[in-house]
N, CA, C and O atoms as a CHARMM CRD file, in Angstrom:
* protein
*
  332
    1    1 UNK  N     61.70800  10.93000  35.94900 PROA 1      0.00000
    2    1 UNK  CA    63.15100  10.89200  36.13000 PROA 1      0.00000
    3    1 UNK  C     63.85500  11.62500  34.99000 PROA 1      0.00000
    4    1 UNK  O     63.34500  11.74700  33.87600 PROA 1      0.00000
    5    2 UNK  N     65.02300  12.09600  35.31800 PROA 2      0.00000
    6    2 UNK  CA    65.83600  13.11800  34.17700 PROA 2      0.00000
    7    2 UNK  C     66.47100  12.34200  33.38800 PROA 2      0.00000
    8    2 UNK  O     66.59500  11.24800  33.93900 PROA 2      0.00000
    9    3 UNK  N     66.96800  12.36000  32.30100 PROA 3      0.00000
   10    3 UNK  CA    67.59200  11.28900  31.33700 PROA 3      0.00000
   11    3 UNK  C     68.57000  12.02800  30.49400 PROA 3      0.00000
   12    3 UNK  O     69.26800  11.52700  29.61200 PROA 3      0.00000
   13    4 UNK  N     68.54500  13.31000  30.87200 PROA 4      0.00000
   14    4 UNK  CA    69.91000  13.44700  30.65900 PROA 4      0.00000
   15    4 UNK  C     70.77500  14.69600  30.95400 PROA 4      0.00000
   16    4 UNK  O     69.90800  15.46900  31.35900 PROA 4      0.00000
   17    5 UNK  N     71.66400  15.21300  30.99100 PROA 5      0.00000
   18    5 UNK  CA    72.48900  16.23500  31.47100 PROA 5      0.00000
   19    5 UNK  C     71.71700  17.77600  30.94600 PROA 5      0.00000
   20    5 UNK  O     71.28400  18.41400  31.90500 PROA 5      0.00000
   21    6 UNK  N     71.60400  18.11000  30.25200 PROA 6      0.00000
   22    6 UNK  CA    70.79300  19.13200  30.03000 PROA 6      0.00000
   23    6 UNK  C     69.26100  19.52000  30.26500 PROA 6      0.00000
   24    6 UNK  O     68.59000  20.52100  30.01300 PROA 6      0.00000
   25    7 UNK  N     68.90700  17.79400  31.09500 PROA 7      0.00000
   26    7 UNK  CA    67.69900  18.24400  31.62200 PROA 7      0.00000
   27    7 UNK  C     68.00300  18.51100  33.36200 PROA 7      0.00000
   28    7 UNK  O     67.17700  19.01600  34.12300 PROA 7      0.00000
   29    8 UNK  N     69.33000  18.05800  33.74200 PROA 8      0.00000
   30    8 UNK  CA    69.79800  17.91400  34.79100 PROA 8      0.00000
   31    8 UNK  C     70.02300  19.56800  34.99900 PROA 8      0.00000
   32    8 UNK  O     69.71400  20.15800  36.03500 PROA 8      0.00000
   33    9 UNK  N     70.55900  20.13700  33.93900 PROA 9      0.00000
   34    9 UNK  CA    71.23400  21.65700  34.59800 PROA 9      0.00000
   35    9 UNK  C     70.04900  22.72400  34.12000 PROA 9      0.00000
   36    9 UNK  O     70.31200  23.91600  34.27900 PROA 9      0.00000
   37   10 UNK  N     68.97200  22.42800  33.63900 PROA 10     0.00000
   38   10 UNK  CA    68.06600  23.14600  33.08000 PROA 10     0.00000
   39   10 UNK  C     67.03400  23.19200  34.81400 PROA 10     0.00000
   40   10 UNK  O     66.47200  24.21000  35.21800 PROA 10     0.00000
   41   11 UNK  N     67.03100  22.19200  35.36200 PROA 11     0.00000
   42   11 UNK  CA    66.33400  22.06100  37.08000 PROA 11     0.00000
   43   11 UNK  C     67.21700  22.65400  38.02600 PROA 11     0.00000
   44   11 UNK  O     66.95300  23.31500  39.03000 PROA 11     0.00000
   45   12 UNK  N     68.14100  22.36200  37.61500 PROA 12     0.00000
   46   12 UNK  CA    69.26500  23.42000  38.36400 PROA 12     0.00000
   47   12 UNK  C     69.74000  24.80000  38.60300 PROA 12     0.00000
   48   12 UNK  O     70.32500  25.34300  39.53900 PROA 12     0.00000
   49   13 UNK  N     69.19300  25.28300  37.17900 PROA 13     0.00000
   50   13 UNK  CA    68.76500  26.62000  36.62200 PROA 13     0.00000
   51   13 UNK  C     67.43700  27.29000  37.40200 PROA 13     0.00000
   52   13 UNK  O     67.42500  28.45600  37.79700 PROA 13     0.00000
   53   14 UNK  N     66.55500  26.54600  37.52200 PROA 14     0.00000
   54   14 UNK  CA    65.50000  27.10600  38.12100 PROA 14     0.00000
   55   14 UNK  C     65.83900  26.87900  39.71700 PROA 14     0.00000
   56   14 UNK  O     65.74200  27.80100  40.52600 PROA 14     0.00000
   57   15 UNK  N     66.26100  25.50300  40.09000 PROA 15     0.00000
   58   15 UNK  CA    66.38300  26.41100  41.69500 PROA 15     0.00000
   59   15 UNK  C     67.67800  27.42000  41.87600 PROA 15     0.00000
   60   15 UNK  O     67.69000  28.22500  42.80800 PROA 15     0.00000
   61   16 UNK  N     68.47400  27.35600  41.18800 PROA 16     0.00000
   62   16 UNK  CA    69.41600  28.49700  41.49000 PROA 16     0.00000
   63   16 UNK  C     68.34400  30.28600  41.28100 PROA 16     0.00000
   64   16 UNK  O     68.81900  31.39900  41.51100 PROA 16     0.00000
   65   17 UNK  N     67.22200  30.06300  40.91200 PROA 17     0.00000
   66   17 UNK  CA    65.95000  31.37300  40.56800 PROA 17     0.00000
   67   17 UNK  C     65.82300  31.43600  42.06300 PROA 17     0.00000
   68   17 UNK  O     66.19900  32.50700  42.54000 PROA 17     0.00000
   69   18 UNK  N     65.35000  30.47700  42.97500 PROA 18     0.00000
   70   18 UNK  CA    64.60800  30.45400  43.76600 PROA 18     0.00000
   71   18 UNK  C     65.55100  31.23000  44.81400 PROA 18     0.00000
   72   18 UNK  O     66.77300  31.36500  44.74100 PROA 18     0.00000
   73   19 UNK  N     64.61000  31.74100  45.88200 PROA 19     0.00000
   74   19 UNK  CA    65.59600  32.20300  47.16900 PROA 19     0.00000
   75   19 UNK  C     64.76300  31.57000  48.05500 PROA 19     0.00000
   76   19 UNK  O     63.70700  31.02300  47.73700 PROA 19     0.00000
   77   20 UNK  N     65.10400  31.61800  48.88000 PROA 20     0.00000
   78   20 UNK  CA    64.93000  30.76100  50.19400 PROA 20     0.00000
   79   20 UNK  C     63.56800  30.51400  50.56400 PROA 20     0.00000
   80   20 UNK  O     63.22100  29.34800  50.75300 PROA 20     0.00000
   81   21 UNK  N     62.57000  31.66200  50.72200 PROA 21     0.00000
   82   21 UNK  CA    61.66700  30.81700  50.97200 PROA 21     0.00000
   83   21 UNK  C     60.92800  30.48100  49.80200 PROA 21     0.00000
   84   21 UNK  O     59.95200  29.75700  50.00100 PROA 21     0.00000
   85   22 UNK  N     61.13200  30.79400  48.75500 PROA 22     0.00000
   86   22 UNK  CA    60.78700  30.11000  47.56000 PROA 22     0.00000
   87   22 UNK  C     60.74000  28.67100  47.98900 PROA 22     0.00000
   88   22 UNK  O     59.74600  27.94600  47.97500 PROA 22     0.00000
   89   23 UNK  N     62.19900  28.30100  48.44800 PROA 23     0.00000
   90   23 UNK  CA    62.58400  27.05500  47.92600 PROA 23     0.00000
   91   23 UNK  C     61.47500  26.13700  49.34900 PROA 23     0.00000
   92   23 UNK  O     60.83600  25.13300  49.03600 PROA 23     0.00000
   93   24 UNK  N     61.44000  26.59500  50.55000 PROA 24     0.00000
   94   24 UNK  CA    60.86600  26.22700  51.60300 PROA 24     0.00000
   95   24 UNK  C     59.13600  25.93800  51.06800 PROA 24     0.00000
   96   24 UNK  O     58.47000  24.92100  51.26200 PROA 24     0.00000
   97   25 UNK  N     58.77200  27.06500  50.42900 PROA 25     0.00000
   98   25 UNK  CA    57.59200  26.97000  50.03300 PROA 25     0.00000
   99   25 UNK  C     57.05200  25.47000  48.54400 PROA 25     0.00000
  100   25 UNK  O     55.93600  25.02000  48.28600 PROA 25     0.00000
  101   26 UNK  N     58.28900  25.17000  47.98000 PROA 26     0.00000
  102   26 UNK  CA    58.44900  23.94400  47.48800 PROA 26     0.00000
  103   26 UNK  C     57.63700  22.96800  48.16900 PROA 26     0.00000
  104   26 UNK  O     56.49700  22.50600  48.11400 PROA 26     0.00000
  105   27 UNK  N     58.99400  22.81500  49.02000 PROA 27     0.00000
  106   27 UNK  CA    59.47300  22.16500  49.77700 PROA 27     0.00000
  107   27 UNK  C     57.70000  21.58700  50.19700 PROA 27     0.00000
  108   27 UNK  O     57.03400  20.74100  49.59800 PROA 27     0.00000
  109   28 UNK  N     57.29500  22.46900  51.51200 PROA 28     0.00000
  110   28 UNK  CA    55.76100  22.58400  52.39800 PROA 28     0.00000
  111   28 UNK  C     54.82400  22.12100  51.21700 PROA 28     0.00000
  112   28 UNK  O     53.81800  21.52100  51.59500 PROA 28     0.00000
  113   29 UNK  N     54.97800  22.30200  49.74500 PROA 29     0.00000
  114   29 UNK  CA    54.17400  21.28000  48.87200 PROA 29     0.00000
  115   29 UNK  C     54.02800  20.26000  48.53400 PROA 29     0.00000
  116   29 UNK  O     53.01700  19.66300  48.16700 PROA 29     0.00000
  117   30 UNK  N     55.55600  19.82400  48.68100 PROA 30     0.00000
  118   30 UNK  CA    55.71600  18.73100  48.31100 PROA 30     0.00000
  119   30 UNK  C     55.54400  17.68600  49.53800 PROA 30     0.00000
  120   30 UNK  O     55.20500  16.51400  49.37200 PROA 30     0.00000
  121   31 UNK  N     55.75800  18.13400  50.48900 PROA 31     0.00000
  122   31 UNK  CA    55.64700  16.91400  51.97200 PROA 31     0.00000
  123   31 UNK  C     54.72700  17.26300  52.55700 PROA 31     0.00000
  124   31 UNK  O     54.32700  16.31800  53.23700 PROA 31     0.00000
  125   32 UNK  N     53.84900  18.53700  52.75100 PROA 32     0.00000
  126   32 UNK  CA    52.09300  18.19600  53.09600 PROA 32     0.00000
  127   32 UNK  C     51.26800  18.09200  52.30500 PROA 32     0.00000
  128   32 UNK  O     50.46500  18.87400  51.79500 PROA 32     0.00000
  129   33 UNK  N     51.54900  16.77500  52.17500 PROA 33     0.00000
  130   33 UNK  CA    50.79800  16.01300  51.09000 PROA 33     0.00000
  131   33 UNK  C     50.68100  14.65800  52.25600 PROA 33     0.00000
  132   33 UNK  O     51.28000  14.65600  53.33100 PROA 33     0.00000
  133   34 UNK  N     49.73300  13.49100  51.74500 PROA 34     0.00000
  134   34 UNK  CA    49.92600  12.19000  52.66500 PROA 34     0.00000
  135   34 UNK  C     50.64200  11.66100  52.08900 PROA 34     0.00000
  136   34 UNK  O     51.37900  10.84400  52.64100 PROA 34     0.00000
  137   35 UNK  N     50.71400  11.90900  50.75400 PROA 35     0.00000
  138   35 UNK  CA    52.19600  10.87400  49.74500 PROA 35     0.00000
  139   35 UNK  C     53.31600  11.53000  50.32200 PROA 35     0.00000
  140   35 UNK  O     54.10200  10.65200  50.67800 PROA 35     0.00000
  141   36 UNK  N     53.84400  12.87100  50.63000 PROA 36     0.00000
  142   36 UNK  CA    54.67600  13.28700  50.99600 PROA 36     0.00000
  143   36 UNK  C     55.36500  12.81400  52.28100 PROA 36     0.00000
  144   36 UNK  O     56.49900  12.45700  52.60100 PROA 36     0.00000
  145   37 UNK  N     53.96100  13.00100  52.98000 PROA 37     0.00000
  146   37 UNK  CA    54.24900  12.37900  54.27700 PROA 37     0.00000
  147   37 UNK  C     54.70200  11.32000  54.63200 PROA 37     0.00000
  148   37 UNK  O     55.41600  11.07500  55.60400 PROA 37     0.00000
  149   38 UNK  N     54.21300  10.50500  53.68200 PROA 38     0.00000
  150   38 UNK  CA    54.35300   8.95200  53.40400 PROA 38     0.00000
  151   38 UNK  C     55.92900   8.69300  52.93200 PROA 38     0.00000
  152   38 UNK  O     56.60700   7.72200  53.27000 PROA 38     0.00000
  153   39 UNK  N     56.37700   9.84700  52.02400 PROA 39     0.00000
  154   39 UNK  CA    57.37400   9.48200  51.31300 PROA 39     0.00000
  155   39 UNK  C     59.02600   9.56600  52.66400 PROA 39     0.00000
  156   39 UNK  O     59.93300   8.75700  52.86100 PROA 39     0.00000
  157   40 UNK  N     58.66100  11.18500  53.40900 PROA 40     0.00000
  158   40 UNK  CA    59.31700  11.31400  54.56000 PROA 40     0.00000
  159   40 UNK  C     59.95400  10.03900  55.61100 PROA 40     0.00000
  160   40 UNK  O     61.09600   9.69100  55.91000 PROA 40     0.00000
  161   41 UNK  N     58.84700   9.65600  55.91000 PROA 41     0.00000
  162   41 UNK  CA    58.37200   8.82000  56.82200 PROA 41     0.00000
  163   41 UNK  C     59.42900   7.64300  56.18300 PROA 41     0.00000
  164   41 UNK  O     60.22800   7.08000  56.93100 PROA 41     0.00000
  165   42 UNK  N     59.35900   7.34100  54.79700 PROA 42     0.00000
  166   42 UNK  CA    59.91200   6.20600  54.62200 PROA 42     0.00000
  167   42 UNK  C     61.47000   6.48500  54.44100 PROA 42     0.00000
  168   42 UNK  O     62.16800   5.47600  54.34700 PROA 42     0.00000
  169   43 UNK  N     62.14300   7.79200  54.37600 PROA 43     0.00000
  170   43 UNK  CA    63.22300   8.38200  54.36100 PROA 43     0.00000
  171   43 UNK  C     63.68400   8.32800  55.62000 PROA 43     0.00000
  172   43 UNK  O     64.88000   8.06000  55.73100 PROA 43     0.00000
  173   44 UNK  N     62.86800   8.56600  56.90500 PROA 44     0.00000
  174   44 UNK  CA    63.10900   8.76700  58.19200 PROA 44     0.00000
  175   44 UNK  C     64.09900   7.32800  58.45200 PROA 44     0.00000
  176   44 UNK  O     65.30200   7.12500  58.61400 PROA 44     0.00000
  177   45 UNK  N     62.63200   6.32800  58.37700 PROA 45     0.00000
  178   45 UNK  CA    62.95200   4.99200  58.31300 PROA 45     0.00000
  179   45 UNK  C     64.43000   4.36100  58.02300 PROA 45     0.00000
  180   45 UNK  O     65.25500   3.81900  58.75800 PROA 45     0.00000
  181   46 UNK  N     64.40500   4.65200  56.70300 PROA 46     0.00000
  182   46 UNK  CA    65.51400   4.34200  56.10400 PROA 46     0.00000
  183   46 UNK  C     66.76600   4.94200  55.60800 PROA 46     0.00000
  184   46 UNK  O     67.56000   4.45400  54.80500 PROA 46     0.00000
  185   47 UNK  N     66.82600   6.31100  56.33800 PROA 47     0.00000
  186   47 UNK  CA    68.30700   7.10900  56.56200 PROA 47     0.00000
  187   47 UNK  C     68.61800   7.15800  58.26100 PROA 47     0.00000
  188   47 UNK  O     69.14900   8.09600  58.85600 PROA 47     0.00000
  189   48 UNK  N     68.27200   6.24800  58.68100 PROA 48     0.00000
  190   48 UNK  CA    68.56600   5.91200  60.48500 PROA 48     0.00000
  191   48 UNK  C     68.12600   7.42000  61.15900 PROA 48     0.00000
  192   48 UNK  O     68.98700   7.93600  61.87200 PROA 48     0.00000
  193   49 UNK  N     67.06200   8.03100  61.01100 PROA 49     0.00000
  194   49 UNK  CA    67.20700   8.91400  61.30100 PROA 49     0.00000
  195   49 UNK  C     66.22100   9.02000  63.25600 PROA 49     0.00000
  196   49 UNK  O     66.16700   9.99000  64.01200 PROA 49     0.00000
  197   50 UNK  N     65.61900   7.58900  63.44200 PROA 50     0.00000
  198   50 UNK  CA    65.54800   7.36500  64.48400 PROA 50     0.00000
  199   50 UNK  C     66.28100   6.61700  65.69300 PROA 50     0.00000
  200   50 UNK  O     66.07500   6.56600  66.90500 PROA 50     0.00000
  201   51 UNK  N     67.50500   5.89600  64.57800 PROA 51     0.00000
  202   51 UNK  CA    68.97600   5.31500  65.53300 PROA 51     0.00000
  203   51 UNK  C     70.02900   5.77200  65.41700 PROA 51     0.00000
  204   51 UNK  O     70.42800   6.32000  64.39000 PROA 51     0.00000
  205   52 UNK  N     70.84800   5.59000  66.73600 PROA 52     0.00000
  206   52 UNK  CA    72.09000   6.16100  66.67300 PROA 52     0.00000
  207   52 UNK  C     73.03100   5.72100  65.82500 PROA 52     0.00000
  208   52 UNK  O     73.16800   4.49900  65.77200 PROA 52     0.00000
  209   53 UNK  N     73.81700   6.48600  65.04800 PROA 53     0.00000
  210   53 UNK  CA    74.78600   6.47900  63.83400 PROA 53     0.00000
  211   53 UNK  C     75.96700   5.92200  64.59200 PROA 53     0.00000
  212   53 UNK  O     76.29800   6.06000  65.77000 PROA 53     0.00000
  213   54 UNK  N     76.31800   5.49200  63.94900 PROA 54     0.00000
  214   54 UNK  CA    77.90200   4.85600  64.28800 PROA 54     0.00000
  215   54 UNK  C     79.14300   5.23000  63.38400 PROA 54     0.00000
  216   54 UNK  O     80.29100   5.20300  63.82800 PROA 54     0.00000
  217   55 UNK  N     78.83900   5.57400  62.10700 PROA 55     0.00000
  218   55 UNK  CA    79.31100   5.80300  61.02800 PROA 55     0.00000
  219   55 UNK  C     79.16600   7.13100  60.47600 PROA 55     0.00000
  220   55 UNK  O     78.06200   7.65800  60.60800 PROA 55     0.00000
  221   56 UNK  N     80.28600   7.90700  59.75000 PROA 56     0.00000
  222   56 UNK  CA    79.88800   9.17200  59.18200 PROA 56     0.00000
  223   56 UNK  C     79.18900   9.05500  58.09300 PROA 56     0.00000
  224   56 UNK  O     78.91800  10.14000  57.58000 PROA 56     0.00000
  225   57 UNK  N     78.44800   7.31400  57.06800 PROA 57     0.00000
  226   57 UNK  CA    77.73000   7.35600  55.85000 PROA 57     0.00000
  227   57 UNK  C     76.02200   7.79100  56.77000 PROA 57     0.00000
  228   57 UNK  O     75.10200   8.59300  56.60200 PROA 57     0.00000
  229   58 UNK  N     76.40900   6.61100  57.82600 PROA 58     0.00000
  230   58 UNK  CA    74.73900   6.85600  57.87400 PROA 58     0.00000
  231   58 UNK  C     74.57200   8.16000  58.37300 PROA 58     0.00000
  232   58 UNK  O     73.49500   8.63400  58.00900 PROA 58     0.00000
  233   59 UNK  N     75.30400   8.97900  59.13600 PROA 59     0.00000
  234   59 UNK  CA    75.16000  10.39000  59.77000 PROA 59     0.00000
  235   59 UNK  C     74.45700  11.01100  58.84200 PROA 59     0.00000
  236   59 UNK  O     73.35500  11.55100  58.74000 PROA 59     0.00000
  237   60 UNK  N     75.71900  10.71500  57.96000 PROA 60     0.00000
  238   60 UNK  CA    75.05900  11.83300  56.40700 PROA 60     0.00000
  239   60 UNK  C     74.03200  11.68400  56.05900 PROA 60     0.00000
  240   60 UNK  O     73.48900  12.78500  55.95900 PROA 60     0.00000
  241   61 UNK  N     73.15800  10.60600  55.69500 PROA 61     0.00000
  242   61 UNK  CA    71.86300  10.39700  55.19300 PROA 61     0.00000
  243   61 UNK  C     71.13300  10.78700  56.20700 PROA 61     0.00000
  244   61 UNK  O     70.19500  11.54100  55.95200 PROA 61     0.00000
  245   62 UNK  N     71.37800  10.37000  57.63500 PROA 62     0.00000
  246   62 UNK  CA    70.43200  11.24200  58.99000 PROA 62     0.00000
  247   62 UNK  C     70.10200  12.41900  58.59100 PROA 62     0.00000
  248   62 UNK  O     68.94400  12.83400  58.63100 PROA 62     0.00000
  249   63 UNK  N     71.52200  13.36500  57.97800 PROA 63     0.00000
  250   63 UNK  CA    71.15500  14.71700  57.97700 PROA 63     0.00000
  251   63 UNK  C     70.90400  15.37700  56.54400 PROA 63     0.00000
  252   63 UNK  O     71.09700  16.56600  56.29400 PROA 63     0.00000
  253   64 UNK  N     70.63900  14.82600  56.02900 PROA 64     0.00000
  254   64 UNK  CA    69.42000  15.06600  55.07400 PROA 64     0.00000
  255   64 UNK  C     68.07900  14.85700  55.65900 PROA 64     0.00000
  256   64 UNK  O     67.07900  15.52300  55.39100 PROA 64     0.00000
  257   65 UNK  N     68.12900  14.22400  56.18700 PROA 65     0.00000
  258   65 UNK  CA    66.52600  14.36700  56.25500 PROA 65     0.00000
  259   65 UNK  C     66.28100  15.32600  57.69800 PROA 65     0.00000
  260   65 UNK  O     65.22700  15.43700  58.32300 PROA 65     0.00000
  261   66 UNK  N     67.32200  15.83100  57.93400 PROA 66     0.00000
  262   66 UNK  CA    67.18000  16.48700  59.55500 PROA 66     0.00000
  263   66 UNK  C     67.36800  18.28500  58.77900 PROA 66     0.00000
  264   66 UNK  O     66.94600  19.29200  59.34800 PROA 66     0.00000
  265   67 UNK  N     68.10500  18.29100  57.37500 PROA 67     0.00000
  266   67 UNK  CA    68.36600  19.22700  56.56100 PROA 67     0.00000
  267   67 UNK  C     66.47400  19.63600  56.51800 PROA 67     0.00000
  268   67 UNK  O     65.81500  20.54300  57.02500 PROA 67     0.00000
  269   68 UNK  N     66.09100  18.35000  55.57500 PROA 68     0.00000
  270   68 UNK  CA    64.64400  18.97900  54.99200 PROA 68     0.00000
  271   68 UNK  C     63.39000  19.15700  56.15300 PROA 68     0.00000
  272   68 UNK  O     62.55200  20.05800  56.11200 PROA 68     0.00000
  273   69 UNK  N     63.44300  18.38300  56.90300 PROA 69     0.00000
  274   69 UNK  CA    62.94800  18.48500  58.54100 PROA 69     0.00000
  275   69 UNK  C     63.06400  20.60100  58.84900 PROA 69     0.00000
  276   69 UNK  O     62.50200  21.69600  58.84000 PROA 69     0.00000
  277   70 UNK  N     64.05400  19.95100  59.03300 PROA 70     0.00000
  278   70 UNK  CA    64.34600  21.86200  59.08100 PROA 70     0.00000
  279   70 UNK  C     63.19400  22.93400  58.61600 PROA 70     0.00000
  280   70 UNK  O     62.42100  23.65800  59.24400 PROA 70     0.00000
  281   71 UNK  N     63.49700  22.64000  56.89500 PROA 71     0.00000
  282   71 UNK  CA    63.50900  23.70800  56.15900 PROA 71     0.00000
  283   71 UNK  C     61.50300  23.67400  56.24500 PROA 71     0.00000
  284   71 UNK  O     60.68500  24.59300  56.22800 PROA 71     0.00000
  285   72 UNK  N     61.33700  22.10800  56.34100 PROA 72     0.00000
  286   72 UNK  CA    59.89900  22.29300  56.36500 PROA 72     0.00000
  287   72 UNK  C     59.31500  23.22700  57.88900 PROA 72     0.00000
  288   72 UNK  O     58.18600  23.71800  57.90000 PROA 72     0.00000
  289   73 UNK  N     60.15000  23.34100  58.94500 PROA 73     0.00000
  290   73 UNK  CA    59.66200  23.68100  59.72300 PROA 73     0.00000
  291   73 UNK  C     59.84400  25.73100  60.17800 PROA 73     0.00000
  292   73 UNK  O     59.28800  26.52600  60.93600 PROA 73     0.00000
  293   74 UNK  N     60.96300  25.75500  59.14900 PROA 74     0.00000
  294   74 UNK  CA    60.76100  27.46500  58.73900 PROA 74     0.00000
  295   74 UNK  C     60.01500  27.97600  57.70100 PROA 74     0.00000
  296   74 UNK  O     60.33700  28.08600  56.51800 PROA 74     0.00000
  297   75 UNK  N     58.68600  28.36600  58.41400 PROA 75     0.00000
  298   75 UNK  CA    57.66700  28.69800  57.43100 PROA 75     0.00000
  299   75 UNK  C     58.09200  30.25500  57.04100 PROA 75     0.00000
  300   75 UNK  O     58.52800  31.11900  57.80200 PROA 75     0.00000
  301   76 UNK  N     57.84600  30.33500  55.71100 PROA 76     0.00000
  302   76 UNK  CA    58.10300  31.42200  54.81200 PROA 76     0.00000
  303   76 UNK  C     56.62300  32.38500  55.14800 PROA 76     0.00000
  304   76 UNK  O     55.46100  32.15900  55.48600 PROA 76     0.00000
  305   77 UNK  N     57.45300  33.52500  54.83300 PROA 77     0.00000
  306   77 UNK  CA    56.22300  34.85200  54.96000 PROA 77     0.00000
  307   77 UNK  C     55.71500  34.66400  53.17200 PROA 77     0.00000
  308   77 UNK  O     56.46700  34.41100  52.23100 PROA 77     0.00000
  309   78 UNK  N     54.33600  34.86600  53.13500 PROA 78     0.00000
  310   78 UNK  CA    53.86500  34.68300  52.24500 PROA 78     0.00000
  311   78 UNK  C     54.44900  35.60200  51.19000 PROA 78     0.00000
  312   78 UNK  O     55.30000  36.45200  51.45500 PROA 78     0.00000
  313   79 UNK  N     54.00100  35.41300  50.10300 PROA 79     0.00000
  314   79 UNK  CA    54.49900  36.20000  48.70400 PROA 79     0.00000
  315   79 UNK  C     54.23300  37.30100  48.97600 PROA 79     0.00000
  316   79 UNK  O     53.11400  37.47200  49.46000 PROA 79     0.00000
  317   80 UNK  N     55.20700  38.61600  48.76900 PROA 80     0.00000
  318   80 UNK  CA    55.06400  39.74900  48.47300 PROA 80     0.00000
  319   80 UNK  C     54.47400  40.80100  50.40500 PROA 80     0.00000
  320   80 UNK  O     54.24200  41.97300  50.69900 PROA 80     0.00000
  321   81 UNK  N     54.48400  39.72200  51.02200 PROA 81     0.00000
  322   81 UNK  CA    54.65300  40.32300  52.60900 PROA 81     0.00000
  323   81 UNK  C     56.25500  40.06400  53.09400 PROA 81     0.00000
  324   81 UNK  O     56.72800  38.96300  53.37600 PROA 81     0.00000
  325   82 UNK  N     56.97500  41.37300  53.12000 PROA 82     0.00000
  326   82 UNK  CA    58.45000  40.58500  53.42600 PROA 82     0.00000
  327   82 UNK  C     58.18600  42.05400  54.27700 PROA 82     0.00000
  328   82 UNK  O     58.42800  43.12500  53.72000 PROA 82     0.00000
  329   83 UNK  N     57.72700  42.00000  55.52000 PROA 83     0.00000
  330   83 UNK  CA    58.01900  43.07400  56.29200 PROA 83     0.00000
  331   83 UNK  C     58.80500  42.08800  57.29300 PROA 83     0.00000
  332   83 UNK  O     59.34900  42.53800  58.30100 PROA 83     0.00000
């Protein structure tokens, strides 16, 4: 965990480096994993992202995880193939 503001904008610094599928390619590391999977799964769970919203709080948390859902599912052209 970060503990304090200059470690906060120093992570911030590096994904502002990243471009897109950089950031996707993260991303596909960090959640195909079974902990990842595991971790998803418990996000799914618990941002209603399998019941209907009633509210614009829970929407929002739905769509985060419908955000990273996404991004995991636009696979990036590997490094240095950008035809």
């Amino acid at each position: 965990m970060r503990e304090s503001i200059k470690e906060t904008l120093k992570l911030n610094a590096s994904l502002l480096k990243m471009d897109e599928d950089a950031l996707t390619r993260l991303y596909l590391r960090v959640f195909n994993t079974d902990d990842g999977e595991l971790v998803l799964q418990d996000l799914m769970n618990r941002c209603h992202f399998y019941t209907p919203t009633t509210n614009t709080f829970d929407e929002g948390q739905r769509s985060v995880i419908m955000s990273i859902q996404n991004r995991l599912s636009n696979v990036p052209q590997p490094e240095g193939d950008k035809t």
